[in-house]
Residue, then its C-alpha position, 0 to 999 in steps of 0.5 A: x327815487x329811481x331803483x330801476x336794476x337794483x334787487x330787494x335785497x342786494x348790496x351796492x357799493x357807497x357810490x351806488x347808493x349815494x347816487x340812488x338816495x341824491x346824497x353825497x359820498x361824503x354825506x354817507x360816509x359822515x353818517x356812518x361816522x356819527x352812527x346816522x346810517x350805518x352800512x349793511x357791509x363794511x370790508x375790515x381789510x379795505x373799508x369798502x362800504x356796502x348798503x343794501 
């Protein structure tokens, strides 16, 4: 997995982390659903998903 520009510990947005894991969005966002890999951050008001 390439990491190159992303710190331990910071959070990146599902399309990141998608593209970091060669995973899709809608992959991602159907584990978080099933409780598979849930987000580290999920915005209450607009639902952005950040994982870190």
């Amino acid at each position: 997995m390439h990491t190159a520009g992303v710190d331990s510990g910071e959070l990146v947005g599902v399309s990141a982390f998608a593209q970091l894991s060669g995973l899709t969005v809608e992959t991602l966002r159907h584990y978080h659903q099933v409780g598979l890999l849930v987000p580290a951050q999920v915005d209450g008001r607009t639902g952005y998903r950040a994982a870190g």
